[in-house]
C-alpha positions as CSV (number, residue, x, y, z in Angstrom):
1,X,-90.4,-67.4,-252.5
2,X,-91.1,-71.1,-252.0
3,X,-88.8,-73.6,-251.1
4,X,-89.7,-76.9,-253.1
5,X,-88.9,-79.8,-250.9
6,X,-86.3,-82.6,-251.9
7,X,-86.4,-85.9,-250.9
8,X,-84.5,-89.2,-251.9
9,X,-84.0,-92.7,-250.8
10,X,-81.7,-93.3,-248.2
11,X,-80.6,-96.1,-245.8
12,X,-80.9,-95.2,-242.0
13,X,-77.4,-95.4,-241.6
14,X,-76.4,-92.8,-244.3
15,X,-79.6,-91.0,-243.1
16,X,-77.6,-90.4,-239.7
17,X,-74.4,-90.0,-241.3
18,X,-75.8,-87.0,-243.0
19,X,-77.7,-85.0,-239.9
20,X,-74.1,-85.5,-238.4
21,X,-72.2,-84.3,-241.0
22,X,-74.8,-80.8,-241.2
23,X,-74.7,-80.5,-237.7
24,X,-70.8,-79.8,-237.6
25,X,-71.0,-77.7,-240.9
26,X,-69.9,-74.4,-239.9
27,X,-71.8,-70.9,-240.3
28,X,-71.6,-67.6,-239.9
29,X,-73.2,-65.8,-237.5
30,X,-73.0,-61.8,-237.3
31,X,-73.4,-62.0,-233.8
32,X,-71.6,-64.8,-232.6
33,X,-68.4,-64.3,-230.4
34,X,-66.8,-66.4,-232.5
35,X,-68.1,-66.8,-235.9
36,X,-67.9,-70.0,-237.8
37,X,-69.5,-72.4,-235.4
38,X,-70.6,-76.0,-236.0
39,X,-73.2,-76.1,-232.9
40,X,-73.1,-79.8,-232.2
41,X,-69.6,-79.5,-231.8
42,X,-68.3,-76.1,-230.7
43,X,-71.3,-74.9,-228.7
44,X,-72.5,-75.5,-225.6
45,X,-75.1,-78.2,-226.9
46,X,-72.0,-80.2,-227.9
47,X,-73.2,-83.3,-225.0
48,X,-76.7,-83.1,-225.0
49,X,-77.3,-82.8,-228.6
50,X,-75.1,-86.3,-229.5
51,X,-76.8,-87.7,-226.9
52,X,-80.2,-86.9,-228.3
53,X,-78.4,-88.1,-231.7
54,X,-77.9,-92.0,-230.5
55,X,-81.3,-92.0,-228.8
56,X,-82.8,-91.4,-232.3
57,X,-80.6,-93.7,-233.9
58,X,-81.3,-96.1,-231.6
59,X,-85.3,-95.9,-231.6
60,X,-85.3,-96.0,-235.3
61,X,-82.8,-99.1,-235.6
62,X,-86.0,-100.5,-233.1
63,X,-88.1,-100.0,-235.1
64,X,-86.2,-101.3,-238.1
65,X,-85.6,-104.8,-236.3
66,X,-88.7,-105.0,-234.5
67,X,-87.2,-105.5,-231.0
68,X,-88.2,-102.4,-228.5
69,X,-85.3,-104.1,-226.1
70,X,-82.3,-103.1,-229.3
71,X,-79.7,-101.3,-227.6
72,X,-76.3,-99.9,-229.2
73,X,-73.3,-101.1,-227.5
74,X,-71.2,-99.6,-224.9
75,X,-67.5,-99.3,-225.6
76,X,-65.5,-98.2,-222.7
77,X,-61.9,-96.8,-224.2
78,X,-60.4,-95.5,-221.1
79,X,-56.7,-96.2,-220.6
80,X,-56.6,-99.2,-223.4
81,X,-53.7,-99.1,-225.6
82,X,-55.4,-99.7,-228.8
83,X,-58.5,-99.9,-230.1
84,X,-59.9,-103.4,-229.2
85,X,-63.0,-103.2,-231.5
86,X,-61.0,-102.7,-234.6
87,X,-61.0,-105.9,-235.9
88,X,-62.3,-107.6,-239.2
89,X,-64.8,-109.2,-237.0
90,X,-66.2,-105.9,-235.8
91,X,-65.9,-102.6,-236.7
92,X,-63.0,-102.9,-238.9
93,X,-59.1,-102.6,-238.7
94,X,-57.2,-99.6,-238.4
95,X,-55.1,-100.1,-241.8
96,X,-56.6,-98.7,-245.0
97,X,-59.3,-99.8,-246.8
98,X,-62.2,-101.3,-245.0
99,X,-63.8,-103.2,-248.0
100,X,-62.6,-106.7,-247.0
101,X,-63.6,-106.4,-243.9
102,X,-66.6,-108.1,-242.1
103,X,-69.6,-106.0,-241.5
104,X,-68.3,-102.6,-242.3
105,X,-67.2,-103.7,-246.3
106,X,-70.2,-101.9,-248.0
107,X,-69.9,-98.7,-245.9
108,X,-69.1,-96.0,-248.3
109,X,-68.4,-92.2,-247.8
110,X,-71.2,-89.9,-248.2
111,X,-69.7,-86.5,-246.5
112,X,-66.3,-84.9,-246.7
113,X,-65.8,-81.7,-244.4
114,X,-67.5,-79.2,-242.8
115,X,-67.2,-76.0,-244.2
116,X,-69.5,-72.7,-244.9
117,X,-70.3,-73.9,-248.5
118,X,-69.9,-77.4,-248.4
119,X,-72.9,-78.6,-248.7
120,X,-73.6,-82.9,-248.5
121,X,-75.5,-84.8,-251.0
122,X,-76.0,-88.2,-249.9
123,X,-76.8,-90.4,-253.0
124,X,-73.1,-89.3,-253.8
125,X,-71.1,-92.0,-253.5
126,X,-67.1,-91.0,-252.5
127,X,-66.0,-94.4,-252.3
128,X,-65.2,-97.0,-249.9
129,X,-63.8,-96.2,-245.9
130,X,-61.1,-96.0,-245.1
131,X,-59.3,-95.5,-241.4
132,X,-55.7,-95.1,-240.7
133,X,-53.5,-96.4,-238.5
134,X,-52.8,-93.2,-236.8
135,X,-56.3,-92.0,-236.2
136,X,-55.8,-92.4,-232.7
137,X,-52.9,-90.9,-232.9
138,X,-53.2,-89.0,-229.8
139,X,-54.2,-92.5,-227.7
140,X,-56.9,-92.8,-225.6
141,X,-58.0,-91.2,-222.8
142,X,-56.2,-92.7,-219.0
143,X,-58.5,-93.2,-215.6
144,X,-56.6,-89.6,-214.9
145,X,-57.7,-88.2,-217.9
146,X,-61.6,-88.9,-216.8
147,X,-61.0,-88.0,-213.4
148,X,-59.8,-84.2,-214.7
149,X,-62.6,-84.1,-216.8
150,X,-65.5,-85.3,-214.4
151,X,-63.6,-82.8,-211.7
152,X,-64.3,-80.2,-213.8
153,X,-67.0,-77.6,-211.8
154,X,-68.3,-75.8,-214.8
155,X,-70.1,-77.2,-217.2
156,X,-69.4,-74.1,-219.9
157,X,-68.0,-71.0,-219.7
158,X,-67.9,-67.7,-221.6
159,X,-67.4,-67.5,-224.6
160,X,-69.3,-70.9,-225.0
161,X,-66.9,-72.0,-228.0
162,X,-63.8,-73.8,-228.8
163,X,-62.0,-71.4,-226.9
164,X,-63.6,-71.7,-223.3
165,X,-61.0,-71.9,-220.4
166,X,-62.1,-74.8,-217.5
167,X,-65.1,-75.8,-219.8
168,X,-66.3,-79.6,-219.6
169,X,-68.2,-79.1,-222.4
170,X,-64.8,-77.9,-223.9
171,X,-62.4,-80.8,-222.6
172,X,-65.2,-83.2,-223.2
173,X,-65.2,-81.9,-227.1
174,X,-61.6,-82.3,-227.7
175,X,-61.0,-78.7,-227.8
176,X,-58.7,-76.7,-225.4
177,X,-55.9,-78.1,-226.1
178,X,-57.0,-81.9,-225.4
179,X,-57.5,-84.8,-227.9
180,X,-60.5,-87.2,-227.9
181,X,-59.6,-88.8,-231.8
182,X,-63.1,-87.8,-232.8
183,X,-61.7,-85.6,-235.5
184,X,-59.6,-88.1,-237.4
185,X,-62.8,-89.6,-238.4
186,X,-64.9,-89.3,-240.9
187,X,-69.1,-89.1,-240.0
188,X,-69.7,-92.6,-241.8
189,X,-67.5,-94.0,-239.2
190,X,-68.9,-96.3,-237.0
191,X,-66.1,-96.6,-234.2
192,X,-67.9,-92.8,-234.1
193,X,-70.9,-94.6,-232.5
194,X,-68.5,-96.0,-229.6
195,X,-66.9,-92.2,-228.9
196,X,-70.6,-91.3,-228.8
197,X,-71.7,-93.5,-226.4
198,X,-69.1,-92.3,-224.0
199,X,-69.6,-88.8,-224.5
C-alpha cells in the first residue's frame, strides 16, 4: 500500500532535535551481530554521521540569518572541572529547571528515549528542560584522556558495536567502558551541540 506523507510546522531547532532523537532509536535487525542498534551511535558511522549532523544544522541556521560566514561555536572541554558554558548567560545552569534562564527558557522537550517502539511526535510538548547537576557526573575528559583516544590505531573493530575492543569509534562514543556525559542528556540539549563539535 501507500504511505500518505505527514508533515507539520516545526522550528529548525526542534526539526534537529528530532532527526537526532530517530537516529539513536534502536532497531532490530535479524542480521545484525548485535541487534538493537541505534546507528548514529553504536555503529561505525557514530563520527562521521554527527559530523554531517552540525554541517546541516549549521548551513540551515545560514540560511535562516542570512550570513554565509554563521559558524556554531567551538567548546573545548578537555581537563576543565566544570562546565564553564553553563551559565544563565549561555547555555543554561546545571540545577533544574532551565526556564529562567537566558536564551535557553523557551526550550522545551520534544523526545524522551530511544527504544524499538518509541516513536517521537514533535508538536508534543513534554515540558520545559531541565539539566541536573550531576549530568556530568563522570567529569570531563583530561589532556590524557585525548591522548589515549587519538593513540588509538583502529578506527573500528569487529563487531562494529558497543562492544568493540581498541575501537576509537567505540572510546570516542562513550562505550567500552568510558564516559563522555553524552548520555545524561536529553536530544533538546544544547550543551549537546558543544559535545558535538568535539566529537
Amino acid at each position: 500500500g501507500s504511505i500518505t506523507p505527514s508533515f507539520v510546522e516545526l522550528s529548525i531547532y526542534d526539526f534537529y532535535t528530532w532527526i537526532h532523537h530517530f537516529a539513536s532509536k534502536k532497531y532490530d535487525y535479524p542480521y545484525a551481530t548485535y541487534p538493537f542498534y541505534g546507528f548514529a551511535h553504536h555503529g561505525a558511522d557514530f563520527v562521521i554521521w554527527h559530523r554531517m549532523f552540525l554541517t546541516r544544522f549549521e548551513r540551515d541556521l545560514q540560511i535562516i540569518s542570512g550570513d554565509n560566514d554563521f559558524a556554531l561555536p567551538y567548546w573545548t572541554w578537555t581537563g576543565i572541572d566544570e562546565c564553564e558554558i553553563c551559565t544563565s548567560d549561555l547555555f543554561g545552569r546545571n540545577d533544574g529547571s532551565l526556564e529562567h534562564d537566558k536564551y535557553v527558557k523557551d526550550f522545551e522537550i520534544i523526545c524522551i528515549g530511544g527504544g524499538l517502539i518509541d516513536p517521537c511526535d514533535p508538536t508534543v510538548k513534554k515540558g520545559v528542560l531541565h539539566r541536573s547537576a550531576d549530568y556530568t557526573l563522570q567529569g570531563y575528559p583530561t589532556k590524557d584522556d585525548v591522548g589515549f583516544i587519538l593513540n588509538m590505531r583502529e578506527y573500528d573493530t569487529p563487531p562494529y558495536n558497543p562492544f568493540s575492543n581498541c575501537s576509537f569509534r567505540n572510546i570516542m562514543g562513550g562505550n567500552g567502558g568510558t564516559d563522555n556525559g553524552l548520555s545524561r542528556l536529553s536530544h533538546e540539549d544544547p550543551t549537546v551541540l558543544g559535545f558535538m563539535h568535539v566529537v
